[in-house]
C-alpha positions in Angstrom: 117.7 26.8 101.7 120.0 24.0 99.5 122.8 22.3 100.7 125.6 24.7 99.4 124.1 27.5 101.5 123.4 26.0 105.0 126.9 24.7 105.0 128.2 28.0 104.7 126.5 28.5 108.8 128.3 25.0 109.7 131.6 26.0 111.9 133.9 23.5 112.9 133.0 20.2 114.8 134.6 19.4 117.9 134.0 16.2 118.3 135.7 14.8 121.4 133.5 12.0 123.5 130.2 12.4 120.4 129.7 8.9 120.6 127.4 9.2 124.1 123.6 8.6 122.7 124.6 8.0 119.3 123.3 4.5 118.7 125.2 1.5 115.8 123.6 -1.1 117.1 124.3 -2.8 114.2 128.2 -3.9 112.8 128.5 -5.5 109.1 131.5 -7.7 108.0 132.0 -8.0 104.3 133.6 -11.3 102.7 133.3 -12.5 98.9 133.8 -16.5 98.6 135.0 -17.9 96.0 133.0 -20.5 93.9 133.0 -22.8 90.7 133.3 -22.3 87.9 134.6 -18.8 87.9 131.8 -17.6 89.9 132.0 -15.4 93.4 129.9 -14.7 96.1 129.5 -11.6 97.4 129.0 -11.9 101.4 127.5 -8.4 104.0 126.8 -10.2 107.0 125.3 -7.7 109.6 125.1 -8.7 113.3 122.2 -7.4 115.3 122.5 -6.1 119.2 119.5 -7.6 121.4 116.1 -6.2 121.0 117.1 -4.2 117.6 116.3 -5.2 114.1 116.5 -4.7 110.1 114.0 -4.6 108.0 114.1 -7.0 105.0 114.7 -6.4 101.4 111.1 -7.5 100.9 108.5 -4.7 102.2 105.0 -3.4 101.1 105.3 0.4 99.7 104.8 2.6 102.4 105.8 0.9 105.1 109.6 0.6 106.4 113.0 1.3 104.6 113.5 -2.3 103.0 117.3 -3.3 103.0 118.9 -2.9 100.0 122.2 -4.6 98.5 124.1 -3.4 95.3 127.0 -5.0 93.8 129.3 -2.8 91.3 132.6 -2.6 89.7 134.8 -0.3 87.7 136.7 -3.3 85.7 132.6 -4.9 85.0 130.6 -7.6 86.8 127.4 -9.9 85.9 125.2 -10.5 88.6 123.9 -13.7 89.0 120.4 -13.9 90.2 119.0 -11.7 92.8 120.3 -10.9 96.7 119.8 -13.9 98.8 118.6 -13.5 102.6 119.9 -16.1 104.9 119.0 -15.5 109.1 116.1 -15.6 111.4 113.1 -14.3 109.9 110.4 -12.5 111.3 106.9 -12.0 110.0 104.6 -10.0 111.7 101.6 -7.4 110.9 102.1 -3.6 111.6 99.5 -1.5 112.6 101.2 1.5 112.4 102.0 0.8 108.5 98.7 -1.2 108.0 100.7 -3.5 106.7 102.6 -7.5 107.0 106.6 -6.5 107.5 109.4 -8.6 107.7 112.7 -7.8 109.6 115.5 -9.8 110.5 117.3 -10.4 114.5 120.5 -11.0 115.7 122.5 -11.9 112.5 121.3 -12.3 109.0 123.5 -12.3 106.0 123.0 -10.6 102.6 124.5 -12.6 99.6 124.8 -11.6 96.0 126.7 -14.0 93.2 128.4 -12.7 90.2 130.6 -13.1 87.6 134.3 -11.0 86.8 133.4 -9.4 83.0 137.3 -10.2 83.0 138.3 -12.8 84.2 142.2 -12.6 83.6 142.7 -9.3 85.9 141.8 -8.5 89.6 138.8 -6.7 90.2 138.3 -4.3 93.1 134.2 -5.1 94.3 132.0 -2.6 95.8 129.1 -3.5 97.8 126.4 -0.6 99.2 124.2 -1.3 101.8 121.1 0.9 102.6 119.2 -0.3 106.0 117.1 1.2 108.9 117.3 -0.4 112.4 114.7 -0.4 114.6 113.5 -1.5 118.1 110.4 -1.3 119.7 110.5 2.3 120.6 112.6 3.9 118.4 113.6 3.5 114.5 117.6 5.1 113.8 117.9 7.0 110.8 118.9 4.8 107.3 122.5 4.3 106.9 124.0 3.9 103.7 127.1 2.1 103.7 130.2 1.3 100.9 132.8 -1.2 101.4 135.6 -2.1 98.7 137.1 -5.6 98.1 139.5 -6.6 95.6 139.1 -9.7 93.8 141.7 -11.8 92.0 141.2 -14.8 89.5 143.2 -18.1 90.1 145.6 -17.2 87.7 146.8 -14.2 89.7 146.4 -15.4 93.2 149.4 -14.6 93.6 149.6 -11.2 93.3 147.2 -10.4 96.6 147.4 -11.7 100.2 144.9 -13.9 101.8 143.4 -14.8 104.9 143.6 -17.8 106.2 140.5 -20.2 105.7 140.3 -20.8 109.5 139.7 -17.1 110.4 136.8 -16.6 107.9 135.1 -19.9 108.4 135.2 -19.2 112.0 133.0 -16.1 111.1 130.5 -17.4 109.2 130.6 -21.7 108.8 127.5 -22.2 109.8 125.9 -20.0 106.9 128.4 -20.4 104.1 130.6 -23.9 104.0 132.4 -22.6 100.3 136.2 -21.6 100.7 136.4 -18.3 101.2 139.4 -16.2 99.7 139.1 -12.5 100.8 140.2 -10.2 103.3 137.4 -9.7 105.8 136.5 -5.9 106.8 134.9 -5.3 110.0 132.6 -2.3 110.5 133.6 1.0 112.6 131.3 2.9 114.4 129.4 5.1 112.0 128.8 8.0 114.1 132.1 8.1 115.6 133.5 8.1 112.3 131.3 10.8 110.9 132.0 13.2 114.1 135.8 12.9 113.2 135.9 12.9 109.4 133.1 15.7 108.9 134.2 18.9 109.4 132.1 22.2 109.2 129.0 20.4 109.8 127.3 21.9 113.3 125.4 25.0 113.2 127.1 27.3 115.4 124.4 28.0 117.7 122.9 24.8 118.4 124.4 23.1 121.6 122.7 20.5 122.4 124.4 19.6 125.6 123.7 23.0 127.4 119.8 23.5 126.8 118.8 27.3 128.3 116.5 25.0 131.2 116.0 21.5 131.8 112.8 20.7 133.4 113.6 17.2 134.5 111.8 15.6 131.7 113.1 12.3 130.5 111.1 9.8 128.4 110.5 6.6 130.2 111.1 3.4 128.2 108.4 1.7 126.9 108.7 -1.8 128.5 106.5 -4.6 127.8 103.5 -4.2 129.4 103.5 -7.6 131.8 101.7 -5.8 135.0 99.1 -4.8 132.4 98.3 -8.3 132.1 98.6 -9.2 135.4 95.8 -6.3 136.0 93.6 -7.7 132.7 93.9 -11.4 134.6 93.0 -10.0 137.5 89.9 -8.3 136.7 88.7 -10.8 134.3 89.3 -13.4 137.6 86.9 -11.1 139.7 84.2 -10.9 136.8 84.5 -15.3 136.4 83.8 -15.5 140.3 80.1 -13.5 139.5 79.3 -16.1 136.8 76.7 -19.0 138.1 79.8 -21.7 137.8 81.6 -20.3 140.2 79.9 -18.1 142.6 77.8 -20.4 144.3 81.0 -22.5 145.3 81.9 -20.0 147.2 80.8 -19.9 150.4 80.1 -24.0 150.0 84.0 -24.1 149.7 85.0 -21.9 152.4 82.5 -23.1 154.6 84.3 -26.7 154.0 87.1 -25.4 155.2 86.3 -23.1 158.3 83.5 -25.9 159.3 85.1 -29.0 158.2 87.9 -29.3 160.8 87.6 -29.3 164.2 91.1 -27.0 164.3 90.0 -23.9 162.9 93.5 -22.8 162.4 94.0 -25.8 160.6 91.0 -25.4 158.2 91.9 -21.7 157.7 95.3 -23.1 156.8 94.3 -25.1 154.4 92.0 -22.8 152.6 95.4 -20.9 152.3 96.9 -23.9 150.6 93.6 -24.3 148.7 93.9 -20.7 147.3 97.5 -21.3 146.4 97.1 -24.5 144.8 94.1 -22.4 142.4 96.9 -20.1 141.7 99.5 -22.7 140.7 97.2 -24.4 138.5 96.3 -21.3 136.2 100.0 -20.4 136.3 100.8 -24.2 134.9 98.2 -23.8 131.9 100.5 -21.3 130.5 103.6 -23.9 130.6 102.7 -25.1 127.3 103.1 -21.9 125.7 106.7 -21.5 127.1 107.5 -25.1 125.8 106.2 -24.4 122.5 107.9 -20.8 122.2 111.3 -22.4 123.1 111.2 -25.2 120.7 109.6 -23.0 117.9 111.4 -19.5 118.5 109.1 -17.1 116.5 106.1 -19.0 116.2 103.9 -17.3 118.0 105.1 -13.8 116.1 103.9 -16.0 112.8 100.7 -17.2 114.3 99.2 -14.2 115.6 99.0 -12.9 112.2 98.0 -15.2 110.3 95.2 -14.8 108.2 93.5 -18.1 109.6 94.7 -17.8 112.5 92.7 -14.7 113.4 89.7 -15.5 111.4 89.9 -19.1 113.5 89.9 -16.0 116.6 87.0 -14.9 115.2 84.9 -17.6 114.4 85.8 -18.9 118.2 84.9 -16.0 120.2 81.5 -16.3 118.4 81.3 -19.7 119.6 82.1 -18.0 123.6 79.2 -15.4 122.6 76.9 -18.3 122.2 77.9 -19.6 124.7 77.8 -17.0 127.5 74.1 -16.2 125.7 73.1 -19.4 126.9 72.7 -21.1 123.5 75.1 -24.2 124.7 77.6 -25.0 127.4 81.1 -25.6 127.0 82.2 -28.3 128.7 85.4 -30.3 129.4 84.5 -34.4 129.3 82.9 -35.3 132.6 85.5 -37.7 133.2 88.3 -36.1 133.6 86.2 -34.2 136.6 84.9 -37.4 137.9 88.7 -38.6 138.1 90.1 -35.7 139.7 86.9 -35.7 141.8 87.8 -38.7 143.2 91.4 -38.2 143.7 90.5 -35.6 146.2 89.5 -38.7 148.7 93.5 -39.1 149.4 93.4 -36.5 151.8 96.0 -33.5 153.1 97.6 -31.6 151.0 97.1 -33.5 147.7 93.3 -33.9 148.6 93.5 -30.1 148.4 95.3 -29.7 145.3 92.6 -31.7 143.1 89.8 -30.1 145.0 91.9 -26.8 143.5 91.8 -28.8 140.2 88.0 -30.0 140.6 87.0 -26.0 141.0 89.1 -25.5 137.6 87.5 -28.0 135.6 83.9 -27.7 136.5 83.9 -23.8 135.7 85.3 -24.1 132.5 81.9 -23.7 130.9 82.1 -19.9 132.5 85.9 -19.8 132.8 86.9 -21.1 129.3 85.6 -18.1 127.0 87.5 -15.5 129.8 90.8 -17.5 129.5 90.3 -17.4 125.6 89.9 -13.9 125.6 92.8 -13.7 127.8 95.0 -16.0 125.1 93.4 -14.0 122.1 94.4 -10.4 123.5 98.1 -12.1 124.4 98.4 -14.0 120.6 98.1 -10.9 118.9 100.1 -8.6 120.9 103.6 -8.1 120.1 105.4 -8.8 123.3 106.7 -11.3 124.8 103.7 -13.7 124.3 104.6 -16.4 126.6 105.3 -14.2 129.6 102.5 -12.4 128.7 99.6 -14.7 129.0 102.1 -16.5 132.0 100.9 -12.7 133.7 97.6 -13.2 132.5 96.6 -16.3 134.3 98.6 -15.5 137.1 96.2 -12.7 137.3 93.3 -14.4 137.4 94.4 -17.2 139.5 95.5 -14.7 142.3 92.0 -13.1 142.5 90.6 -16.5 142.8 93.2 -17.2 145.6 92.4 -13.9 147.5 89.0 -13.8 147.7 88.7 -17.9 149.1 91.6 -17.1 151.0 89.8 -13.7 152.8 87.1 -15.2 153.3 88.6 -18.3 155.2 90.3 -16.2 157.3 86.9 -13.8 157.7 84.1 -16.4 156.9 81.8 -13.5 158.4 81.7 -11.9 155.6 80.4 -14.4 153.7 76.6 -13.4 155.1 77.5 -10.2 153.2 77.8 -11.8 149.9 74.8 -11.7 147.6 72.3 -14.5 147.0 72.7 -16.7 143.7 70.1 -15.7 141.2 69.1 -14.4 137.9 71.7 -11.2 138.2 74.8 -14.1 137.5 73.2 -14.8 134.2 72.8 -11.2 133.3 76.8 -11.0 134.1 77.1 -14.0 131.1 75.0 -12.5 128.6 76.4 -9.1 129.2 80.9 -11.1 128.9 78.6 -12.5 125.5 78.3 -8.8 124.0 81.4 -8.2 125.2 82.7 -11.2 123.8 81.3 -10.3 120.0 82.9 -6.8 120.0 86.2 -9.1 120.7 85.8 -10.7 117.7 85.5 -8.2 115.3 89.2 -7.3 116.6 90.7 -10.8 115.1 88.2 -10.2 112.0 90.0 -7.1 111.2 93.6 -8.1 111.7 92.9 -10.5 109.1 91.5 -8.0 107.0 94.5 -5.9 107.4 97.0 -8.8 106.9 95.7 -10.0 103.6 95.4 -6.5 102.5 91.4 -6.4 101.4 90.8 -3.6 103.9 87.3 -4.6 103.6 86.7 -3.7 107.2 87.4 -0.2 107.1 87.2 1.8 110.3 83.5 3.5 109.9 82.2 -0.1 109.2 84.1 -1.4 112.2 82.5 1.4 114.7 79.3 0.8 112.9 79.0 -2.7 113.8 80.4 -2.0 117.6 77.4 0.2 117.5 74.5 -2.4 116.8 76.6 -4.4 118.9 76.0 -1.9 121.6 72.4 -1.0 120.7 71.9 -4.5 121.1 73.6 -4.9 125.2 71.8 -1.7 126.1 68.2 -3.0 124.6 69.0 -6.5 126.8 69.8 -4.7 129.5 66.6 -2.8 129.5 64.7 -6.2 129.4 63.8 -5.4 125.6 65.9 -8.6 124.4 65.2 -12.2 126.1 67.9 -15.2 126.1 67.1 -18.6 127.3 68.2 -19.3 130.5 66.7 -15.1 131.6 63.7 -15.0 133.9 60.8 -14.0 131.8 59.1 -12.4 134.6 62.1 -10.7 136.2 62.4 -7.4 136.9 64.7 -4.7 135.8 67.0 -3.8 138.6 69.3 -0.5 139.3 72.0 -1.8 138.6 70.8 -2.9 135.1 69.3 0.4 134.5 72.5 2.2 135.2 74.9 0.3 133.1 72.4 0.4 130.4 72.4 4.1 130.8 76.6 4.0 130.3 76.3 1.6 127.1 74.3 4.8 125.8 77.2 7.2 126.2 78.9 4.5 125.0 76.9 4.7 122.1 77.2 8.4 121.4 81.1 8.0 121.8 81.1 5.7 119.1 78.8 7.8 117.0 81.0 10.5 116.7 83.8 8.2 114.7 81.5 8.3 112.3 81.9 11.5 111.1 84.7 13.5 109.4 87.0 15.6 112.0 90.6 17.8 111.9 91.3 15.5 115.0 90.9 11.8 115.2 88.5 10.5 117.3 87.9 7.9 119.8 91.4 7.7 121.2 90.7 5.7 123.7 90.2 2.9 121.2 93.4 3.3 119.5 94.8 -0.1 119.0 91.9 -1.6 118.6 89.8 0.1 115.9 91.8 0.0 112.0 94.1 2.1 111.9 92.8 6.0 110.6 94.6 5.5 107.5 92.4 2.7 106.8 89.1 4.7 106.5 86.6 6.0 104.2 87.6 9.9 104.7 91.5 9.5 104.9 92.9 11.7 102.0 96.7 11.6 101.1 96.9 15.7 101.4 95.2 16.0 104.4 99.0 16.3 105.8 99.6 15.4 109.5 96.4 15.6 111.8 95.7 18.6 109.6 99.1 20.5 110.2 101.1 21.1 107.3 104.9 21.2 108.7 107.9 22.3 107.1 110.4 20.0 105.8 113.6 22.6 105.8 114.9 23.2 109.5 116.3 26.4 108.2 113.0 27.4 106.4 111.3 26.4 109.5 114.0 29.0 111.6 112.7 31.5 109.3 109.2 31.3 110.0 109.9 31.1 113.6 111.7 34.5 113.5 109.1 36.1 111.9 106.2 34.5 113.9 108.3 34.8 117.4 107.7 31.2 118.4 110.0 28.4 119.2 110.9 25.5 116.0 110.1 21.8 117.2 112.4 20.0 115.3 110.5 16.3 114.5 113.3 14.1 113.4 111.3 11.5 111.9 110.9 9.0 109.0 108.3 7.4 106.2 109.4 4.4 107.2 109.1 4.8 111.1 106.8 3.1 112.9 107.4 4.3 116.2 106.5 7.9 114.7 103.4 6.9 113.3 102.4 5.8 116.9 103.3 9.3 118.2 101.7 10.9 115.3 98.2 9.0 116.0 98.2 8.3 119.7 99.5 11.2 121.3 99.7 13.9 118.9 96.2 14.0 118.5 95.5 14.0 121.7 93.0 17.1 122.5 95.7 18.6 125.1 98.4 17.9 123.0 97.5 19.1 119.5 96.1 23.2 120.0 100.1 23.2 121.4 101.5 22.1 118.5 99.2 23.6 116.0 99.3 27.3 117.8 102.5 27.4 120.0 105.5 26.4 117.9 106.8 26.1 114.6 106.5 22.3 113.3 109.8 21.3 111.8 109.3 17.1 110.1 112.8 16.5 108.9 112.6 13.2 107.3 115.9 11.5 107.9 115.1 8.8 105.3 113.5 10.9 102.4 115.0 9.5 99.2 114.7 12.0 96.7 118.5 13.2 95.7 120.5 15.8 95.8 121.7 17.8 93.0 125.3 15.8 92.2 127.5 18.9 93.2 126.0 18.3 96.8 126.7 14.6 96.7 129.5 13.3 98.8 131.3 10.0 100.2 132.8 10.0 103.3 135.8 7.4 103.6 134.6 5.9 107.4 138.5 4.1 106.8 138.6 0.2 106.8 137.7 -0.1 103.4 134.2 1.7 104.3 132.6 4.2 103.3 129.3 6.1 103.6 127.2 7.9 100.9 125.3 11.6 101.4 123.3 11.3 98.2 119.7 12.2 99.4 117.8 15.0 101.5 117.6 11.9 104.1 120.9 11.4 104.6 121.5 15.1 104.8 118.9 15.5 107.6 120.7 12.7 109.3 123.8 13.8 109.2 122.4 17.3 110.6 120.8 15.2 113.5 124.0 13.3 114.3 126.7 15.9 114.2 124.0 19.0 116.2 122.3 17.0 118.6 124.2 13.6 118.9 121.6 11.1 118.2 120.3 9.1 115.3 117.2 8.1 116.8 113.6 8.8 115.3 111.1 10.1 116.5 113.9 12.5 118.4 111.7 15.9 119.8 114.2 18.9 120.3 113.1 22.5 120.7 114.7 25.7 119.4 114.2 29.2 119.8 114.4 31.4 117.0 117.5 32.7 117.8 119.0 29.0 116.5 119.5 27.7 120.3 118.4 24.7 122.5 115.7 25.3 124.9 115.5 22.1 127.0 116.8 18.7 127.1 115.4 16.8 123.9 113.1 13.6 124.0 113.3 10.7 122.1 111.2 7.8 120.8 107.5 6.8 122.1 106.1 8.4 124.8 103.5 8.7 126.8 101.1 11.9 126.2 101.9 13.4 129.7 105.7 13.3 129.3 105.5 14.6 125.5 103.2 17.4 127.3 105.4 18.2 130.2 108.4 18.5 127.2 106.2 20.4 125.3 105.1 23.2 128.1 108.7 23.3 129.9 110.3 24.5 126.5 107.1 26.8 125.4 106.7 28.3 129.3 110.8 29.1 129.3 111.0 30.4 126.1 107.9 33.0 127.1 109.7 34.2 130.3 112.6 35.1 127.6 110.6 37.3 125.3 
């Protein structure tokens, strides 16, 4: 159905208080400086709320909705050179797009020079501005924006008010230090705007703030996950204490304390202290990283995918692999244990502390490659890295801390602990395998970042699988390393995890292997991304659904089928819908629902193909602003905006066929069970109604 005939449904708006979820996060002042000879400067400079961001005018195909700057004029203009970019720039590799994007924070500033065709009469300048903001759950739908200036040559400065140098510097000095001679236009809220100057644009039956039921599903924000880490610390903590460096210190060290003081509340007192001090001193490590972060800003953003960087990753965590095989030790230099060694001889509580630091330093040939692991996963995440691996170590101190500091206070149990032996050195050569499935992580970020998609998924699971074949055959004694008892028998234990790295084996297997559904899910983030593959086809559509693309086509359908419409207001250039697509979509309990119980509607808000020039319109937003409808995007957005009050994408709402709301919406990324519970609240209400 075109334009011209779905308006005809559209009933007045009334749009009193529309501005509760709809989002402008982002607010653009336009200024044009004047410069020598005879040349201006064109001047959009956007500021950024915390935590959102633009993409930059410089993206790979395919991925987000770059931003894009145009410079016109009725009385002529010549541009001079191309739009300039001038803020905080951030580099980073998507896995959702496969692909290195570039997006800008807080305030960046979009400058274009040109020349006045005539340059004996005023000019009025137009500048459009297409963007997409984004944070790290949800990407708002492109907004396309016009604002007017009107430029007059020295000869006729007269003729046009100005505004004083003081307030415009004030705005932008420490970008721009030319004179600037303009009016400067600040940005209204787009939605607000749109609600009150579009009339005739809500479908009469869709309200979305009385849904028919409202389960009590709300989408939880996707924080960052810190107590993830502290959890990943904690266990890799527990599996260093089982590693020959360490475990045999235990009950010496406890002992020392329970034994070595006449007070026994005083020794169990200062095993407390002990334990704290081993906590303090893995939280310190990660000091540096905060320095570094605070001095640097984004470094750690540019780092972690760097090409180098991650093959460095690589080639390291093959080093650790060696290592843990029993090839070589890694080793801090003996002195700096013999010095803190010796500064444990000052007794109390800083005697403790360096016998805390001693313990550090002397299992760093089994604690190092953990710890790296432990900086590798935190590098290349996209959180707050710092913090992050600040969690991580925390993590792992506290386990250290716990177990000396239970077993001081219960040294009984220490006859319960097993005897040192060959079964530490099968926990090493097993981190080693474990270790080498690591690397191949930082080897294929660097494949992705530079683009050679060399190591495509099949080949990634391929190698995990000789990788595995590998563990399991050491496991069943079939593979010897040095420092493993010729002689020794296979234990249980052995037997039993070497029984799991089977299954692990057939899980693997079956990525091999074309499917309707993606497989291995609960590898996703680490495998390549499915779009980088052997068997990914461009028209093999959406997990093998084939949605429609009209809402009202999509109504149809519905009507005829007798099943509810799940609108997907969603984007090319959306990450954040890419993740839904791949990570919960697929899911085996979540796809039958969406292939067999509703209607898939995709209405891509930033599709760019036009509509027919009778359907084109402007809106004057007032200010000297205005914004374009020129594509089917910006139709769908507007539909989004003005019907259900929010630009977001992804945005999940249910319809019936009848045209109405069935429950409260859900927007941005989610996890599987609370898509599910929107999912089955909607579908199980809407069957009771039949």
């Amino acid at each position: 159905m075109k334009f011209k005939n779905w308006l005809i449904l559209m009933v007045l708006f009334l749009f009193q208080g529309i501005t509760a979820q709809i989002k402008d996060p982002v607010k653009f002042k336009y200024n044009i400086n004047t410069l020598p000879n005879n040349e201006y400067e064109a001047v959009l400079t956007a500021t950024i709320e915390k935590n959102w961001h633009i993409y930059s005018q410089d993206l790979p195909e395919d991925s987000g909705i770059p931003t894009e700057m145009k410079l016109s004029s009725k009385e002529g203009i010549n541009l001079i050179g191309k739009v300039q970019e001038v803020g905080k720039k951030h580099d980073e590799f998507s896995e959702a797009f496969g692909a290195q994007i570039v997006y800008y924070s807080d305030k960046v500033l979009f400058k274009q020079k040109f020349k006045l065709k005539d340059n004996t009469k005023p000019a009025n300048i137009t500048a459009e501005i297409t963007y997409q903001t984004c944070d790290d759950r949800v990407c708002l739908a492109p907004n396309t924006l016009e604002f007017e200036q009107k430029v007059t040559p020295a000869a006729t400065a007269g003729d046009i008010a100005t505004t004083s140098e003081e307030v415009i510097t004030s705005e932008v000095s420490s970008e721009n230090k030319d004179s600037l001679r303009t009016t400067e236009i600040e940005e209204t809220t787009i939605a607000a705007s749109v609600a009150a100057k579009q009339e005739g644009l809500k479908v009469a039956s869709i309200d979305f703030a009385n849904p028919q039921t409202d389960c009590g599903v709300v989408a939880k924000e996707n924080t960052e996950s810190f107590w993830t880490y502290l959890l990943l610390g904690f266990f890799g903590g527990l599996i260093a204490l089982l590693t020959p460096c360490v475990f045999p210190m235990i009950p010496l060290t406890v002992s020392f304390f329970t034994k070595g003081s006449k007070d026994k509340a005083k020794g169990k007192r200062d095993a407390f202290i002990y334990g704290f001090f081993i906590l303090l001193i893995f939280v310190l490590l990660s000091v540096p990283f905060h320095i570094i972060d605070g001095i640097a800003g984004n470094i750690f953003n540019q780092i972690s995918t760097s090409v180098w960087l991650n093959i460095t990753f690589f080639l390291i965590f093959l080093f650790f692999a060696g290592s843990f095989f029993g090839y070589y030790d890694i080793t801090l230099p003996s002195s700096i244990a013999n010095k803190s060694s010796k500064a444990e001889d000052a007794g109390g509580i800083i005697g403790i502390f360096f016998m805390a630091l001693t313990l550090v330093i002397v299992s760093f040939s089994c604690t190092g490659p953990i710890l790296g692991s432990l900086l590798g996963s935190s590098l290349t995440g996209s959180a707050n890295i710092p913090m992050l691996l600040t969690y991580a170590l925390a993590g792992f101190g506290f386990s250290w801390a716990i177990v000396f500091g239970l077993l001081a206070l219960f040294p009984q149990a220490l006859q319960s602990l097993p005897k040192s032996g060959g079964w530490m050195n099968t926990v090493k050569v097993v981190l080693g395998f474990i270790e080498l499935g690591l690397a191949l992580k930082f080897l294929s970020k660097a494949d992705l970042v530079s683009k050679t998609f060399f190591l495509k998924r099949e080949l990634f699971i391929a190698i995990w699988i000789l990788i595995s074949i590998g563990l399991v055959l050491y496991l069943f004694g079939k593979i010897k390393f040095p420092h493993d008892d010729k002689n020794a028998k296979i234990s249980m234990t052995r037997k039993i995890i070497g029984v799991l790295g089977i299954g692990f084996i057939v899980y693997l297997v079956q990525g091999l292997f074309p499917s309707e559904r993606p497989k291995l899910q609960y590898l996703s983030g680490i495998l390549p991304p499915i779009n980088v593959s052997y068997l990914h086809k461009e028209d093999d559509g959406i997990l093998g659904m084939h949605p429609s693309h009209d809402y009202f086509e999509a109504l149809e359908i519905a009507k005829k089928e007798n099943k509810p419409v799940l609108i997907d207001f969603t984007g090319y250039g959306c990450e954040n819908c890419r993740k839904m697509e791949e990570f919960v979509w697929s899911e085996p309990d979540i796809l039958p629902i969406l292939q067999n119980e509703i209607i898939l509607a995709s209405l891509y808000v930033d599709d760019k193909e036009a509509l027919p020039e009778s359907e084109q319109t402007s809106i004057d937003m007032g200010n000297g602003q205005k914004k374009k409808v020129k594509t089917i995007g910006d139709k769908w957005s507007l539909f989004q905006q003005i019907n259900f009050n929010n630009n977001s994408q992804p945005h999940y709402v249910l319809i019936s066929p009848d045209g109405k709301v069935i429950n409260t919406p859900v927007s941005g990324y989610m996890p599987k069970e609370d898509f599910k519970a929107f999912l089955e609240c909607g579908i199980s209400y809407f069957k009771k109604g039949k």
